[in-house]
C-alpha positions as CSV (number, residue, x, y, z in Angstrom):
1,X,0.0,0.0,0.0
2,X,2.8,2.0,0.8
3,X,3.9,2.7,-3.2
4,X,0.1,3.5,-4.0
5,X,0.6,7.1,-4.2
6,X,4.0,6.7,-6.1
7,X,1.3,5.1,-8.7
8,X,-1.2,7.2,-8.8
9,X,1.0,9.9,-8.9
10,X,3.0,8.5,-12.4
11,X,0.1,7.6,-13.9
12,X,-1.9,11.4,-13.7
13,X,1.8,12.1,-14.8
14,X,1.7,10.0,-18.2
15,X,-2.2,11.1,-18.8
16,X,-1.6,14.7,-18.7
17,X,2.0,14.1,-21.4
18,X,-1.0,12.2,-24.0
19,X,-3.4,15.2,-23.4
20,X,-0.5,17.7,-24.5
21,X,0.7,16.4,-26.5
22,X,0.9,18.8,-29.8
23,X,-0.3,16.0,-31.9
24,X,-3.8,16.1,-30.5
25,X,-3.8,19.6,-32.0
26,X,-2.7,19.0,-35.5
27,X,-4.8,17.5,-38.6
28,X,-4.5,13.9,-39.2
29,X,-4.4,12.0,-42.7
30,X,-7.8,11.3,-43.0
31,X,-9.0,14.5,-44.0
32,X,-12.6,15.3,-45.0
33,X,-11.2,14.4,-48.7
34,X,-11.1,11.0,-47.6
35,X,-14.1,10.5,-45.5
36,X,-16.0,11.4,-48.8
37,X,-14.6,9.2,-50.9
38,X,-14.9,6.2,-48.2
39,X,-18.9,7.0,-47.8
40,X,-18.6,6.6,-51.7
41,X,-17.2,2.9,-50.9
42,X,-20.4,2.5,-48.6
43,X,-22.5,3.8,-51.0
44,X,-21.2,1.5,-53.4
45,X,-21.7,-1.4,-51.2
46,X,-25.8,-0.5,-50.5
47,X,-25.9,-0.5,-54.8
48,X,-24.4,-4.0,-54.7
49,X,-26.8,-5.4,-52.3
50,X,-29.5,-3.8,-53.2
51,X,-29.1,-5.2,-57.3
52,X,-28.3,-8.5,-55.6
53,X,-31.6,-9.0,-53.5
54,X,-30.3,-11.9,-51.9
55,X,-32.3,-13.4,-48.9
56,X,-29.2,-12.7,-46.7
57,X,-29.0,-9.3,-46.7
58,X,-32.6,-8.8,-45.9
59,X,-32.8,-10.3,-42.7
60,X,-29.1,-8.8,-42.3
61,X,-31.2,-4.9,-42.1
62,X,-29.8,-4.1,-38.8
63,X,-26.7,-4.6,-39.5
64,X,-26.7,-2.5,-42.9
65,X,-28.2,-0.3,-40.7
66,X,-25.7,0.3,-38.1
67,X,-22.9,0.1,-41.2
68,X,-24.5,3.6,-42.3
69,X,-25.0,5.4,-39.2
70,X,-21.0,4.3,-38.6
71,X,-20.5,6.2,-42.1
72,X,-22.9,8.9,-41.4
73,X,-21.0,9.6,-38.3
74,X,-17.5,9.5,-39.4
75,X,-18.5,12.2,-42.0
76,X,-19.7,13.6,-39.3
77,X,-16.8,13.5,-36.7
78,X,-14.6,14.3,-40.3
79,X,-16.3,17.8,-40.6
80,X,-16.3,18.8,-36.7
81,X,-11.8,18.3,-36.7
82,X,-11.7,20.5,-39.7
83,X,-13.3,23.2,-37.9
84,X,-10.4,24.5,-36.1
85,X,-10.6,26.4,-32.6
86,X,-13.6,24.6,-32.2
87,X,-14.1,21.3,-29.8
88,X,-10.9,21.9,-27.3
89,X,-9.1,22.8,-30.6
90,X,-7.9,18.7,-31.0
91,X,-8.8,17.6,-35.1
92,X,-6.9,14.8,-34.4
93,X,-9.0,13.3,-31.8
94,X,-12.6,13.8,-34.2
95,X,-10.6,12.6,-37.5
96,X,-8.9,9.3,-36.2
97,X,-12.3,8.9,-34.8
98,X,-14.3,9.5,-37.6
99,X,-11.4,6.7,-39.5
100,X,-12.6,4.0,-37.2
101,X,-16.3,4.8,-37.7
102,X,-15.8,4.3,-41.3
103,X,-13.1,1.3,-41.2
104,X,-16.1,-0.2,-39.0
105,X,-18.8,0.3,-41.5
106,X,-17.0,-1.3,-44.5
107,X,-15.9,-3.9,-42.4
108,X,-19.4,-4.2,-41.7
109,X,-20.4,-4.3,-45.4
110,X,-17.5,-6.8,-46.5
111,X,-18.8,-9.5,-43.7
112,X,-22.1,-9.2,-45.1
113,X,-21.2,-9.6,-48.8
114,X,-18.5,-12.5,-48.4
115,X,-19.9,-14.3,-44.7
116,X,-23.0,-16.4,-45.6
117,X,-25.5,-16.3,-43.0
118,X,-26.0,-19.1,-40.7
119,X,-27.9,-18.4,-37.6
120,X,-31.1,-16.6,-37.6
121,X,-32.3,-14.4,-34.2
122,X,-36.2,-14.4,-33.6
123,X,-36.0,-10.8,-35.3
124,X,-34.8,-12.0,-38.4
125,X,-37.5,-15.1,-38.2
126,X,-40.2,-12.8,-38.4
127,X,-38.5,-10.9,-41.1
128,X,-38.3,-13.9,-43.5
129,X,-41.7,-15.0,-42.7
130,X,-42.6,-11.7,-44.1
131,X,-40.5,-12.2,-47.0
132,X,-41.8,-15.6,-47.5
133,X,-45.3,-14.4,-47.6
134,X,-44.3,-11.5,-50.1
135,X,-42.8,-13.9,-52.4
136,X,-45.7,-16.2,-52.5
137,X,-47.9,-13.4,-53.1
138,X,-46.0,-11.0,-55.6
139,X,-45.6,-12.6,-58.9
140,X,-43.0,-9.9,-59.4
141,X,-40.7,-10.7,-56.9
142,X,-37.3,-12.0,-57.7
143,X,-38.6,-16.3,-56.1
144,X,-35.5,-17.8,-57.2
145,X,-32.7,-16.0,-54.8
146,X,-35.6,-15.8,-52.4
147,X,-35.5,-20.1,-53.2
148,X,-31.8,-20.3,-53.2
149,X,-31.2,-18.1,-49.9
150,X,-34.0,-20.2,-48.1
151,X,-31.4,-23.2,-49.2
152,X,-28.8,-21.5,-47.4
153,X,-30.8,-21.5,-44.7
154,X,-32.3,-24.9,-44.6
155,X,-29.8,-26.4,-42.0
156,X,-30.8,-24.1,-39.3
157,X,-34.5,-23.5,-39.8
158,X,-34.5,-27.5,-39.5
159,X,-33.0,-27.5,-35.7
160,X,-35.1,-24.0,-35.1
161,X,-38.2,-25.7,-36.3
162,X,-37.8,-28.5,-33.3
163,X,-38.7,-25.5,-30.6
164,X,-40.0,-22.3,-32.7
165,X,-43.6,-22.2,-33.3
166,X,-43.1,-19.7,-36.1
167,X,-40.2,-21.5,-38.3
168,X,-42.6,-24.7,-38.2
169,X,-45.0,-22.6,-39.7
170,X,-42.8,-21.7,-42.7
171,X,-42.2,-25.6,-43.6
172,X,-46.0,-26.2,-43.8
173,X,-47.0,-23.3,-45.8
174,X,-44.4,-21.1,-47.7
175,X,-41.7,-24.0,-48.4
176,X,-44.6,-26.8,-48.8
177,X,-46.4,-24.6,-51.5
178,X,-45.0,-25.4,-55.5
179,X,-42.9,-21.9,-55.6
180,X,-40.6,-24.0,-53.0
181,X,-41.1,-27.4,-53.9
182,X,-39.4,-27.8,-57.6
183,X,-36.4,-26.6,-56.7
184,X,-36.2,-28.2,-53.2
185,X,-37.0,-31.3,-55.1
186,X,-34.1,-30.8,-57.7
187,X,-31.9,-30.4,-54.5
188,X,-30.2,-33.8,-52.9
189,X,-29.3,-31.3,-50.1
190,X,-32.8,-30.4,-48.9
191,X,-34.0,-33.5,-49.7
192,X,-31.6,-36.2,-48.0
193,X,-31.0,-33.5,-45.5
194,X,-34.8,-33.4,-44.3
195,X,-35.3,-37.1,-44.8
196,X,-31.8,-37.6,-42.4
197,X,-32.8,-35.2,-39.8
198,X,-36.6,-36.4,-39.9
199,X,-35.6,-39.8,-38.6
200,X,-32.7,-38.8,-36.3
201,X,-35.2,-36.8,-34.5
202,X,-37.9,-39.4,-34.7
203,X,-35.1,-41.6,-33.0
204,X,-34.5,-39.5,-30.7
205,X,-38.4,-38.9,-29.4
206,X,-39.3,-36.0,-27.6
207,X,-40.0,-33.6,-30.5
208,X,-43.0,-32.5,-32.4
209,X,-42.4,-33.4,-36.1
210,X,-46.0,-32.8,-37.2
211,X,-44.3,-30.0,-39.8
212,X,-41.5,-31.9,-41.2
213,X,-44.4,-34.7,-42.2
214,X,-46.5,-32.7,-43.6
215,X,-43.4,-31.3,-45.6
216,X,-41.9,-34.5,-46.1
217,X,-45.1,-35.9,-48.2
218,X,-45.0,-32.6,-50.3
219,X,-41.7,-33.3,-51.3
220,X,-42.0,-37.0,-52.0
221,X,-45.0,-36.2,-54.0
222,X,-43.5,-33.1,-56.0
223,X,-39.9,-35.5,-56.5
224,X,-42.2,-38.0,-58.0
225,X,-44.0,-35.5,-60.4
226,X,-40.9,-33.6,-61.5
227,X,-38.9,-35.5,-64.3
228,X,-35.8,-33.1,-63.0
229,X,-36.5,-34.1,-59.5
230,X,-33.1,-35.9,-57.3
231,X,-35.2,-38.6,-57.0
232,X,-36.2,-38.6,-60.1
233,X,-32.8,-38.5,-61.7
234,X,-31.8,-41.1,-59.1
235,X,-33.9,-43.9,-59.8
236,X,-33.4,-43.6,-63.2
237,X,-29.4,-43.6,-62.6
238,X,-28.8,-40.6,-64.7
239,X,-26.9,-39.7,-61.6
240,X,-24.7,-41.8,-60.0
241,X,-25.4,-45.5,-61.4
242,X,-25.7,-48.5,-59.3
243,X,-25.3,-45.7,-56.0
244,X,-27.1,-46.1,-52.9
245,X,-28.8,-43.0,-51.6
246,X,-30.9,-42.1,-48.4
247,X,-34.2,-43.2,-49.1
248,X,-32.4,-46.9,-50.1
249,X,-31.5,-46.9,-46.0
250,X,-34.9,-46.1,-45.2
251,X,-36.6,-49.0,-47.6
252,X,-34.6,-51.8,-46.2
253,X,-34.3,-50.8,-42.5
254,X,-37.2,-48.6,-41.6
255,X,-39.5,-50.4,-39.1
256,X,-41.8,-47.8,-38.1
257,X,-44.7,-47.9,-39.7
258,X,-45.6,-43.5,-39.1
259,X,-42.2,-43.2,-40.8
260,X,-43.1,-45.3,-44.0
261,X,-46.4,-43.4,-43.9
262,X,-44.4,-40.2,-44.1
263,X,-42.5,-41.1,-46.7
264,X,-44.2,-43.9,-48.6
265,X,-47.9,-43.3,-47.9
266,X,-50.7,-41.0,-48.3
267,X,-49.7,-39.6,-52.1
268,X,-52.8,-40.6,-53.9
269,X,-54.7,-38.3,-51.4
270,X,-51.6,-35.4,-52.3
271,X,-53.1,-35.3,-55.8
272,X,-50.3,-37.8,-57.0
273,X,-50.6,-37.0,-61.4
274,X,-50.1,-40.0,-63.5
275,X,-46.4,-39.2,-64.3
276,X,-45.7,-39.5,-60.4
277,X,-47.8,-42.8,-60.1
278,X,-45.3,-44.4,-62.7
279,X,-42.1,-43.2,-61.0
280,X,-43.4,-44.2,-57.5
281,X,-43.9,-47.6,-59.1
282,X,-40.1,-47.6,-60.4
283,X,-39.4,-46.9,-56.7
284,X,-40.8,-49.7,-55.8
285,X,-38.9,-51.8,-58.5
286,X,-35.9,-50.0,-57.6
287,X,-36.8,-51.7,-53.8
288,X,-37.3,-54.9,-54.8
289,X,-34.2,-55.3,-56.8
290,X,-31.8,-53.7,-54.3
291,X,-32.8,-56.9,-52.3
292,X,-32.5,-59.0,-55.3
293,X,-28.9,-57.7,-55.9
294,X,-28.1,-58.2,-52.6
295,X,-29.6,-62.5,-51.7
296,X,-28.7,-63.3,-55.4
297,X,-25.3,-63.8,-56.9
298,X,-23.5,-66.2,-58.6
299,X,-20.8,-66.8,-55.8
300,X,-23.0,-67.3,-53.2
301,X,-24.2,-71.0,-52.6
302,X,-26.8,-72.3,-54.8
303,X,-26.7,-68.7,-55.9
304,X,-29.0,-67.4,-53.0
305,X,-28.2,-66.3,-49.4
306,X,-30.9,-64.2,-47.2
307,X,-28.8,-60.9,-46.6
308,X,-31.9,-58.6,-46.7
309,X,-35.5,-59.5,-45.4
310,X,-38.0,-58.0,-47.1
311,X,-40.1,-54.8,-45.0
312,X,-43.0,-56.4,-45.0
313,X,-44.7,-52.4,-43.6
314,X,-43.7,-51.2,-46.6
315,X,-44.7,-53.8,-48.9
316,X,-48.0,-53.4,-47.4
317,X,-48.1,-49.7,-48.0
318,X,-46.8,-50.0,-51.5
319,X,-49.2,-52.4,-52.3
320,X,-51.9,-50.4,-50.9
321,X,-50.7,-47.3,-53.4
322,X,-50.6,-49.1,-56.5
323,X,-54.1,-50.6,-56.5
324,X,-55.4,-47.1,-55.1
325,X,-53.3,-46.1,-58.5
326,X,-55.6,-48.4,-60.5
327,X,-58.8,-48.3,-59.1
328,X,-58.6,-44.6,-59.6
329,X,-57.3,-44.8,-63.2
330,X,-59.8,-44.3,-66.0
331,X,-57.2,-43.9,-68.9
332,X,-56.7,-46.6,-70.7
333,X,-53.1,-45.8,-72.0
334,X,-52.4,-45.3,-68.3
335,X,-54.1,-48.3,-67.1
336,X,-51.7,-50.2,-69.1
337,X,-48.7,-48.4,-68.4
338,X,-49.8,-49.0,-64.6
339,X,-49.9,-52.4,-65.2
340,X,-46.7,-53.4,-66.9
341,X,-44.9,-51.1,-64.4
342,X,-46.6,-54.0,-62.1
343,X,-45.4,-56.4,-64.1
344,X,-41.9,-54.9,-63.8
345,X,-41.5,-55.2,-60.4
346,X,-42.7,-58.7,-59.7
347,X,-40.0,-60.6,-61.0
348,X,-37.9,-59.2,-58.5
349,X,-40.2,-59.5,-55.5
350,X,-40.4,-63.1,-56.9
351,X,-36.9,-64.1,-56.5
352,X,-35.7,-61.1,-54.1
353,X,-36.7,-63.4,-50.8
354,X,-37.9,-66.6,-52.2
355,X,-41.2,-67.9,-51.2
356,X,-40.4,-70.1,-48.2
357,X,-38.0,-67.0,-46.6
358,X,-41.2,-65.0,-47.1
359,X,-43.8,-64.4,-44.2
360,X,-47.0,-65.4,-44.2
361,X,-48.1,-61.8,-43.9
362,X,-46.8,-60.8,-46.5
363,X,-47.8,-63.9,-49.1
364,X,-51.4,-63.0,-47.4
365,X,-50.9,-59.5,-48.5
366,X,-49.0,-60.1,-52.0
367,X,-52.5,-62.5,-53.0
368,X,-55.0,-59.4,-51.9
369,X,-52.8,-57.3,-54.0
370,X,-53.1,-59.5,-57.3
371,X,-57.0,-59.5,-56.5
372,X,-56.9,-55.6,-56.2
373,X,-55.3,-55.0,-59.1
374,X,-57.3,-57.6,-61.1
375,X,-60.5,-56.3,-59.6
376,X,-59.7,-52.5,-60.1
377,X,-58.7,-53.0,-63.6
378,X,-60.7,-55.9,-65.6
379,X,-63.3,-53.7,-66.2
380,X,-62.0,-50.9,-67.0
381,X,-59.3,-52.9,-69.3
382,X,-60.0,-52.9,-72.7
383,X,-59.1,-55.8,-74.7
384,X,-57.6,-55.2,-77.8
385,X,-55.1,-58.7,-78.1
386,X,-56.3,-61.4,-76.1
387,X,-52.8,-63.5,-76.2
388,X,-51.3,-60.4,-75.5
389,X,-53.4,-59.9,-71.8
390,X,-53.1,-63.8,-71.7
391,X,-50.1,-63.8,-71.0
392,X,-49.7,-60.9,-69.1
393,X,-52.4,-62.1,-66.5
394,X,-50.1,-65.4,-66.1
395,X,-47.1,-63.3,-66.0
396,X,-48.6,-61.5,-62.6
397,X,-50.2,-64.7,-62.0
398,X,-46.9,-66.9,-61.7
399,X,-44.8,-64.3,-60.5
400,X,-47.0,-62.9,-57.8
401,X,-48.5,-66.3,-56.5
402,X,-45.9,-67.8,-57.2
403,X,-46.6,-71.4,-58.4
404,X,-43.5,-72.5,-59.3
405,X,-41.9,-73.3,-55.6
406,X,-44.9,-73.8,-53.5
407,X,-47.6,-75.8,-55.8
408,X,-51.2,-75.3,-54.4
409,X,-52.1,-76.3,-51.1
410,X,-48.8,-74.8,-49.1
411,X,-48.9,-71.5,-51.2
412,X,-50.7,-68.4,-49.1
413,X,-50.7,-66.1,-51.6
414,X,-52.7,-68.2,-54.0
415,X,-55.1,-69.7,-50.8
416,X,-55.8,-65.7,-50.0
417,X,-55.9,-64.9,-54.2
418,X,-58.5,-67.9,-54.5
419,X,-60.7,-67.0,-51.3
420,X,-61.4,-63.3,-52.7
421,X,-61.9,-64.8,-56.0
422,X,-64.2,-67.3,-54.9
423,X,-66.6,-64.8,-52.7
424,X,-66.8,-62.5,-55.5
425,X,-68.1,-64.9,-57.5
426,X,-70.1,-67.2,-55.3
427,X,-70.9,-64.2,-53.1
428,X,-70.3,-64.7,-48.9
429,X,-73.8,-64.5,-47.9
430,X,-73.4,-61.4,-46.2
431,X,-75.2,-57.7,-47.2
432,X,-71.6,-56.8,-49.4
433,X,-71.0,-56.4,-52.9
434,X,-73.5,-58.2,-55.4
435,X,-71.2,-61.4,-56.6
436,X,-70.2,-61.0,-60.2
437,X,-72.8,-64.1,-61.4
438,X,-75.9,-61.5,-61.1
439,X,-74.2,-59.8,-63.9
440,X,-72.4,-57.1,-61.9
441,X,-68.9,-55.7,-62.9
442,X,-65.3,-56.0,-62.5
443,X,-66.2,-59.4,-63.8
444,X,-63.9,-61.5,-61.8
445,X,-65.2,-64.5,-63.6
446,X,-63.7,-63.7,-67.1
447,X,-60.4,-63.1,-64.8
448,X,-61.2,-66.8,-62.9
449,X,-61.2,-68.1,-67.1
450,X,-58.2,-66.5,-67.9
451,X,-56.0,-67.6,-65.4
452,X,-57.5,-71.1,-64.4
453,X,-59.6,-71.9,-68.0
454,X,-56.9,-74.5,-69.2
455,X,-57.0,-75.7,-65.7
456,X,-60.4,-76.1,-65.7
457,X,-60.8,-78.3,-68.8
458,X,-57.7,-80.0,-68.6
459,X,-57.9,-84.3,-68.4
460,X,-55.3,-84.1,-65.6
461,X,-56.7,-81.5,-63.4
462,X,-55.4,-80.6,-60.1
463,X,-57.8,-82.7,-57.8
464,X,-57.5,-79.9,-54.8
465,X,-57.7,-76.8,-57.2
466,X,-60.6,-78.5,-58.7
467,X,-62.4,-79.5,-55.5
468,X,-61.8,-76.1,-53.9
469,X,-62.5,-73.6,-56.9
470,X,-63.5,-75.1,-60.1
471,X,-66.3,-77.0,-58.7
472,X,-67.5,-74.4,-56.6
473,X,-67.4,-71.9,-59.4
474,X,-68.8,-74.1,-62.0
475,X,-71.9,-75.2,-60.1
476,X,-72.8,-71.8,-59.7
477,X,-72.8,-70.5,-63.0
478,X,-75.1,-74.0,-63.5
479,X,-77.7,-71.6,-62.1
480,X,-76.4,-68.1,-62.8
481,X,-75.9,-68.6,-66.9
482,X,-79.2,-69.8,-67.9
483,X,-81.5,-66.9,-66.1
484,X,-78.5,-64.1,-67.4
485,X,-79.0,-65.4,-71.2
486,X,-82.9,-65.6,-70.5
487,X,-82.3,-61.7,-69.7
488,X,-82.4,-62.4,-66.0
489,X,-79.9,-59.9,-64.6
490,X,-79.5,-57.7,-61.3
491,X,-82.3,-56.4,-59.4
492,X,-84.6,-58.5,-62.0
493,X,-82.2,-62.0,-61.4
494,X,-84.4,-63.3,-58.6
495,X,-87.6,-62.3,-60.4
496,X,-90.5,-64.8,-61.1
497,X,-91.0,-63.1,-64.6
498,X,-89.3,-60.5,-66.3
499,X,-91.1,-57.0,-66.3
500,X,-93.9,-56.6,-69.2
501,X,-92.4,-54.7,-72.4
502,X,-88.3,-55.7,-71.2
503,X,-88.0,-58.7,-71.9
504,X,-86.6,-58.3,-75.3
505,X,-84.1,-55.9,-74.0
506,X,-83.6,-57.6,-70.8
507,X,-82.6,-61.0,-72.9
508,X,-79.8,-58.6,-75.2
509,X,-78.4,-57.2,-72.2
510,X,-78.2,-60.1,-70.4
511,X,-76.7,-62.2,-73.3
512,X,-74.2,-59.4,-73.6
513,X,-73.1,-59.4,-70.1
514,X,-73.0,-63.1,-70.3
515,X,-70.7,-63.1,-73.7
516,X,-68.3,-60.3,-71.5
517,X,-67.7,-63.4,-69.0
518,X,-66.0,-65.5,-70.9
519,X,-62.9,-65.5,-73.2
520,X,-63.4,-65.8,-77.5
521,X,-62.4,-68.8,-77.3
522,X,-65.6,-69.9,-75.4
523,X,-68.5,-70.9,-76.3
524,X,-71.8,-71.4,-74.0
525,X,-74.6,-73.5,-74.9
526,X,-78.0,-72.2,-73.7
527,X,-80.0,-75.5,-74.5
528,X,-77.5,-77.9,-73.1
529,X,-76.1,-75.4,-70.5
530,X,-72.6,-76.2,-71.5
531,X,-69.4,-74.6,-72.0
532,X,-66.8,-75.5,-74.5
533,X,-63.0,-74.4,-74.0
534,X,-61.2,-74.2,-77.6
535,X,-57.2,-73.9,-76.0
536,X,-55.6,-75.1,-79.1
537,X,-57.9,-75.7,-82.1
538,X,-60.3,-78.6,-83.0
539,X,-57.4,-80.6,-81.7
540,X,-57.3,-79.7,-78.0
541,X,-60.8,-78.5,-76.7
542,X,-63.3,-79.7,-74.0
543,X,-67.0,-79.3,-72.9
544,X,-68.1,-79.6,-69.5
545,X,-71.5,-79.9,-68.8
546,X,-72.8,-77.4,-66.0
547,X,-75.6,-79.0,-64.9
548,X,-73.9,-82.2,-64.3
549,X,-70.5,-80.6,-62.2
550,X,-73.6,-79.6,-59.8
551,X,-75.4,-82.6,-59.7
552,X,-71.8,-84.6,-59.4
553,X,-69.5,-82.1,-57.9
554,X,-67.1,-83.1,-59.9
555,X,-65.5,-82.2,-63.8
556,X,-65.3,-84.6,-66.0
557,X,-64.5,-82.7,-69.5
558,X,-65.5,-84.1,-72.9
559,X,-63.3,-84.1,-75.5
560,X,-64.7,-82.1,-78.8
């Protein structure tokens, strides 16, 4: 304590030697001169943001803002030091000062043109929500750097959108509306990013991800409907061939059934156009061989080793999709497009997992499917080449139910195929849909023809397939064929005698409906209530007598 006032005393000592010194009293370099040609600098720098428009410098206002006023006040601090006598008489002091201002500001102005921004304060979220909802309302507006600085963005507005109300509202409105979508689409950032950070956070638990859903199904729908899309260029290996990518992850691991509804589900209800129904099918090829590639090689033994189970959720939900695709289709060109995609795919779900690696659930769920898409479409389906949708029927047919490893009694995908057949037919009994006997449409029965026909007729037929479906079907259109070619059909099929003045018609129609049944290479006779099957000429044909498969309950063919 005792060299405190020695201290004291030094230091007033050195301040008063800087306050007198002369210098304070002369004029430094940065004369007003130079101050005017720095603001010129700053003015330059508010041109170049202002021509740019980029999203950055928008929410960065307040610090444009404070750039100025530094500029404004180093002019300012400039003039005052070349007034001399004025302000203690010290120019030095006000010039150097007015130097730092203005070194400030275009430091300022530099950070803001080269430094992208980052972070975003809850001032500048409010900003870009009002930005976002100029853009979508100003047709003006300059949407792609608004687009592109949103990008820039996208990292942090996903971790703000886990706790601020206000960012989640900007993923379900401005970037889930089309100005956002195409290019967020064309993007693999924004889309594996949100698909990454969707189910890390779902992981995780604890967070509401109600937004990044609802966002998510956009963007799968948009991907799928732009030709340009990441997912589009993807799958159709325009882009790294033979790659692997994040939604590949999700198809073969994903257990989580919300997840797969995100991502999977849900797009016919999104407006899902044709071109997107046909790529989400090629997704679902591109699924199904990915597990092919990977149980199936030459060096493995017997050239098959389970790597990859299949996701049965998912097969469940792409099944779903694809018959809502059909059912819904009207377009004939589209219908068929629809169904070769099908027809794609099946092969590898054939041999991806073979049939005894499969689960039940899923051989349950792959017969339904055939019936769904057989159902949805036969009516709809026109025609034109009957050897043609011969053999695509058994192409889905073998492939799907898979006949070749399992034969009939073992195989649940046919048992389930045959069940839905056979009620649709017969009918169950219950208040449901009118079987297809009475005349009613998709006519399952010229389906049951095409696929079992040569079955049916055969002299070597299969005795359970026979005793579980043929018969059953057979005996049945004992009775239903007669009253339909009599003109017996729907609400009038039960009638004691047809209505007065109709009966003409009634007998057209009904013969019509009846004639739509079967195959051209059918023939049913009303007198002897037969059916001939012509399956290779005069050479190979049969006639089974209706009337006597119900009496019998059993098929014995006759050779023509």
């Amino acid at each position: 304590m005792k060299y405190m006032p020695e201290i004291v005393h030094q230091f007033s000592n050195a301040v008063s030697i800087i306050l007198h010194n002369p210098i304070w009293e002369t004029h430094s370099s940065y004369n007003l001169g130079v101050a005017i040609t720095a603001i010129a600098i700053v003015v330059a720098f508010i041109e170049f943001i202002a021509n740019r428009r980029e999203l950055r410098f928008s929410l960065n206002y307040r610090k444009r803002q404070m750039a100025l006023w530094f500029a404004v006040a180093s002019i300012a601090l400039t003039f005052l030091g070349e007034l001399d006598g004025l302000f203690l008489g010290y120019p030095f002091i006000f010039e150097t000062s007015g130097a730092v201002l203005m070194i400030a500001a275009i430091a300022i102005y530099l950070r803001l043109v080269l430094s992208p921004l980052k972070r975003l304060n809850k001032k500048q979220i409010s900003v870009l929500q009002d930005i976002l909802a100029g853009t979508l309302s100003n047709a003006h507006l300059d949407k792609p750097q608004i687009v592109r600085g949103c990008m820039e963005l996208f990292e942090n507005l996903l971790d703000l959108s886990l706790d601020n109300k206000d960012v989640r509202g900007i993923f379900r409105n401005a970037f889930a509306s089309d100005v956002f979508l195409k290019s967020f689409s064309e993007s693999y950032f924004v889309f594996g990013r949100t698909v990454d950070f969707y189910r890390q956070k779902r992981i995780e638990g604890g967070h509401d991800l109600d937004h990044l859903e609802f966002f998510l199904k956009r963007l799968m729908t948009k991907s799928l409907e732009n030709g340009e899309s990441f997912l589009n260029m993807f799958i159709g290996q325009k882009i790294y061939p033979n790659a692997l990518f994040c939604l590949d992850d999700v198809m073969i691991n994903e257990k989580n059934d919300s997840a797969l509804q995100t991502l999977f589900g849900e797009y016919g209800y999104n407006g899902l156009d044709y071109v997107g129904q046909l790529n989400y099918i090629d997704l679902v090829t591109r699924y199904f061989r990915l597990v092919y590639q990977e149980n199936n090689h030459i060096s493995l033994k017997d050239g098959y080793q389970r790597n990859y189970e299949l996701n049965d959720g998912l097969i469940g939900i792409f099944f779903e999709q694809i018959s809502n695709f059909i059912e819904r289709c009207y377009d004939q060109k589209h219908l068929e497009a629809l169904i070769d995609k099908t027809e794609g795919f099946s092969w590898y779900y054939t041999w991806g997992v073979r049939t005894r690696d499969k689960s039940e659930h899923i051989r349950g769920d792959t017969g339904k499917f055939l019936f769904d898409v057989f159902y949805n479409s036969i009516s709809k389906y026109e025609i034109e080449n009957e050897e043609i949708f011969r053999l695509k029927v058994h192409q889905l047919y073998d492939h799907f139910l898979e006949m070749q490893e399992n034969g009939v009694e073992s195989n649940i995908a046919y048992a389930v195929f045959v069940e839905k057949l056979k009620k649709k037919i017969l009918g169950d009994g219950k208040d449901g849909d009118m079987p297809n006997y009475k005349g009613y449409f998709p006519a399952m029965i010229l389906v049951y023809f095409y696929m079992f026909g040569f079955y049916a007729f055969s002299e070597k037929q299969n005795e359970a397939q026979a005793r579980d479906l043929h018969v059953p079907v057979f005996s049945k259109l004992a009775e239903a064929f007669p009253k339909l070619y009599q003109g017996f059909k729907q609400e009038f099929y039960d009638a004691e005698t047809l209505p007065e003045g109709k009966k003409e018609l009634l007998e057209k129609q009904g013969r019509e409906t009846l004639d739509q049944f079967l195959k051209k290479n059918m023939v049913y006779n009303f007198e002897e209530n037969s059916l001939s099957y012509y399956y290779s000429g005069n050479v190979h044909s049969a006639k089974v007598f209706l009337n006597d498969v119900r009496d019998k309950q059993t098929i014995e063919p006759k050779r023509l």
